[in-house]
Structures are given as C-alpha cells and as structure tokens.
N, C-alpha and C positions, 0 to 999 in steps of 0.2 A: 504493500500500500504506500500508496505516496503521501507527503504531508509538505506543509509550509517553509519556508526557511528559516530556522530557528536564527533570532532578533538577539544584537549583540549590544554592547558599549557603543553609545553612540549614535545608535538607530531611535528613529521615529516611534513612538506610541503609538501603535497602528490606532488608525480611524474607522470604530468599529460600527454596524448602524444601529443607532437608536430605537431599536427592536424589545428591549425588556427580559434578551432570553439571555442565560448564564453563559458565563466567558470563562473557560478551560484555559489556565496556563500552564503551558506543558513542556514535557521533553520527548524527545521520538522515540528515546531508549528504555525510559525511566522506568524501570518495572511497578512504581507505587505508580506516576503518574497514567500507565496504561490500565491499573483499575480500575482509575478513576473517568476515563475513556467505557470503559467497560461499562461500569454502570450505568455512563449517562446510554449507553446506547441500547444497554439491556432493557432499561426503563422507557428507551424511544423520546430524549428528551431533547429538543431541537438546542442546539448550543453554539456558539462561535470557539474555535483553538485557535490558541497563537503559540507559538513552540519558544522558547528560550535556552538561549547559550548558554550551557550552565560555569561555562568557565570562566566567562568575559558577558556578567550577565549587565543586561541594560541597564542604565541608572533608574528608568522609569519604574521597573518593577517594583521597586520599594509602595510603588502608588497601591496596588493591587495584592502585593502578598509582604506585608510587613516585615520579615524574616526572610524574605528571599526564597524560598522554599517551593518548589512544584511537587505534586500539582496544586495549584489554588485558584479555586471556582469562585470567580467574582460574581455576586448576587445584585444586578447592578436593578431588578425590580424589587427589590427588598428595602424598607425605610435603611437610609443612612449606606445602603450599596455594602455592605461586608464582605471581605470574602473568608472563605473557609480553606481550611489547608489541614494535611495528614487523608492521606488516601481513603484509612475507615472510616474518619468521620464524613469525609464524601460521598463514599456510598451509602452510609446510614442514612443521613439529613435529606439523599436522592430519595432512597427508598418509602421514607416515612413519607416527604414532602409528597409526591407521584404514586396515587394509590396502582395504576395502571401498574401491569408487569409485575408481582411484589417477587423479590429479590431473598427476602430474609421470612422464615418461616412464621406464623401465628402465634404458633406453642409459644408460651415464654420462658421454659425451659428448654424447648429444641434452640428457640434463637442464642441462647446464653449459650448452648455448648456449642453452635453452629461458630461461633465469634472466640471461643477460646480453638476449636479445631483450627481456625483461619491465624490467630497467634502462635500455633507452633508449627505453621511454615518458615517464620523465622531461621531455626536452624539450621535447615534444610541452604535457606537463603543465606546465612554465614558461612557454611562450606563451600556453597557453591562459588562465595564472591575470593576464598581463599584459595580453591582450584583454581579461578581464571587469574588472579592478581596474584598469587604467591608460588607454591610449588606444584600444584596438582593433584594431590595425596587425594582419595574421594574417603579417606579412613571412617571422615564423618558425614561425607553424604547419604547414604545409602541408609544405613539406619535411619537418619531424619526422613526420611522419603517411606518407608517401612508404615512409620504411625499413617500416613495417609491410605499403604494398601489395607492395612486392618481396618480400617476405622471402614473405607470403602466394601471393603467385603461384608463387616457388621451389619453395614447398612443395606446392604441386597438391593442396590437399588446400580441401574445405567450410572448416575451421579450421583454427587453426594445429597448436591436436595431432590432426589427424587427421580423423573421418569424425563425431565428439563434441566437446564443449567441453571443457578440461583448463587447466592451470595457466595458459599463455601466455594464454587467449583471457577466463578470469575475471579474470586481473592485471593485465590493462590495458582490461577492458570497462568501469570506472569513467571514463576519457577519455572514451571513445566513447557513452556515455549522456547526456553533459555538452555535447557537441558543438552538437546541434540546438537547444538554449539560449542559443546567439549569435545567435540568428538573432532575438531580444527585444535585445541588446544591439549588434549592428551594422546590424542592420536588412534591407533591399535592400544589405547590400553583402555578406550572409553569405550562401557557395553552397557547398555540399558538391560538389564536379563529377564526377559519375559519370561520366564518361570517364576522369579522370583517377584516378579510384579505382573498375575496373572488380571488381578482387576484394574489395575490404574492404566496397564498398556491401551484395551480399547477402550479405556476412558480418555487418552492421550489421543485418539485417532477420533472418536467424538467429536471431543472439544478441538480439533483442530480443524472439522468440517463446519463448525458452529457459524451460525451469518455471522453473531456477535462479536466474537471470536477473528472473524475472519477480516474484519471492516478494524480493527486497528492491529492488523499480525506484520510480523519482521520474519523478514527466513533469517534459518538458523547461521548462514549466509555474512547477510547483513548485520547481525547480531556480535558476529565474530570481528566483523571488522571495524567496528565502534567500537568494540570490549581493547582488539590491539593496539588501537590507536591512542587507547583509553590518558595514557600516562606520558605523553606527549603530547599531539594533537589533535582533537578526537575529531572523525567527520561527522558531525552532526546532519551535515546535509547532504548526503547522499541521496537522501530518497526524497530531495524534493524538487 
C-alpha cells in the first residue's frame, strides 16, 4: 500500500479540509501507529493521515501531539480539538465512540482479559525488536509467541474474538506482519514451525487476506528495509 510523504523539519502544516472528521498522525512503519490505522478502518471511520518523520520531526507537530509521539488522533470536532495519543487508548475511545463495527467484546470480563491478552504481546514485541536491532538470538521469541497459540486454541474459535477479526487479533497483528521479515535478517536460521504453531499459522494467513488488514499492510519486503536503514537513515518514503 502506498501512503503520503512522511513531513519533516521545516515542512508546511498540511492544509487539511474543514470537514470535522479525525486527523491520524502517523508513521508508515510504526507498529503502534498501524493499530491505530487499524481500528479506524475496522470501525469504517472516515479520517484524514499525515505520516511524520520520526527522526527530523516537524516543528508543527508539537500543535497536535504534545509529546511528539504517533500515533495521535486529532479530534478537531471535539470542544477545544484534543488529540489523543498511545495506540490503546485509540482504539478504545474509537471503539466506545462508533457503536458500528464493535471491536472489543460486551462481556466485561471477556473485555478485561481481551486487553491484558493484547499487553502480553509486548514480549513477544521486545524480542523481536532485539532480533532485528541486536544479535538475532529468537531465545525469547518463540515462547512469547507460544501464550498466543494456547490462548488461541483455548478459545476454539478462527480468531481470537471469534468467527471475525476484533480488538485482540488487530492489536497485536502489527507482531505478526513483522515476523516473516526475519527471515532477511536471520536468514536459514528463521523458521516459523507450523507444528509448533498449529493455530496461529492459519490465523496468520486469515488475517493477512483481511480487507482490514490489507488496506494498511507492508510486505515483509518493505518492512526489512526501513528496519536496515533503521540506525542510519531510515526510508520513510519509499512507499509513497
């Protein structure tokens, strides 16, 4: 998929129209920031994106995300215009806001463990950022990865909410996009083992036929060569 040209030091405060619908500032890479891509489109919610250089970020941003931080969903129809920033609180405030589509389950005990499952992709996500940034070792990936087949199989279900995609399975499908991207940087020693991840594998091939899914995806590709450029000069725009 292609996207905008991520806005550096310097650059213009795009002129966006005075339409009332939320303004996504994002990165093309961002694994938080494509959640929050995710949700709006899960939810079907019409939005403007502007991309940001996260290296040489525009002075402007400070206007719209106080902290510098993407992603952050400017609520420019909201008294006083706020914007929000941290990935979950985006898709929850989407969720709640936009009854349409609902994302997060009823139960108010499924939702509570739906929201602590989606916090222990974290580890999963600390290995993987030391594979690609440090030695490679997958010592700790692979068990982080493990709680998601059980948890998956527990639940008997295509996904994790169910028979559809929903919060659990877009909030942590940034990992698992990212994954088949080691295989540029460990080479013959990266193996996904479908034996070993008998439910998550065609849940991996689901969610990668997903429209949702599909409408903000990076081949594994593209992914690899932002990650190497990472620590020099990253291409942000490649894809646009």
């Amino acid at each position: 998929m292609s996207a905008g040209k991520h806005l550096a030091k310097g650059s213009t405060k795009p002129a966006l129209p005075d339409d009332g619908v939320p303004r996504l500032y994002s990165m093309r890479f961002c694994p938080y920031a494509q959640r929050a891509h995710l949700a709006l489109n899960a939810k079907k919610v019409p939005h403007h994106s502007v991309y940001i250089n996260l290296t040489d970020k525009p002075e402007w941003l400070v206007e719209v995300s106080p902290l510098l931080k993407v992603p952050a969903l400017h609520l420019v129809a909201e008294k006083d215009q706020p914007s929000l920033i941290e990935s979950l609180i985006i898709a929850e405030y989407l969720d709640e806001k936009y009854a349409h589509n609902p994302l997060l389950p009823k139960d108010p005990l499924q939702r509570a463990q739906d929201k602590i499952l989606v916090e222990r992709i974290n580890a999963a996500f600390s290995a993987f950022w030391h594979i690609v940034m440090e030695d490679g070792n997958t010592v700790n990936l692979w068990p982080a990865i493990d709680t998601f087949e059980t948890e998956l199989a527990k639940r008997g279900t295509s996904y994790f909410s169910g028979d559809k995609p929903g919060y659990v399975d877009y909030m942590i499908w940034p990992l698992f996009e990212r994954l088949s991207m080691l295989q540029f940087r460990m080479k013959e020693d990266y193996n996904l083992n479908m034996q070993r991840y008998v439910k998550l594998s065609p849940w991996i091939d689901l969610m990668t036929k997903d429209e949702v899914v599909q409408s903000h995806f990076v081949s594994p590709e593209h992914h690899w060569e932002y990650f190497r450029t990472f620590k020099t000069n990253p291409n942000y725009n490649m894809l646009a």
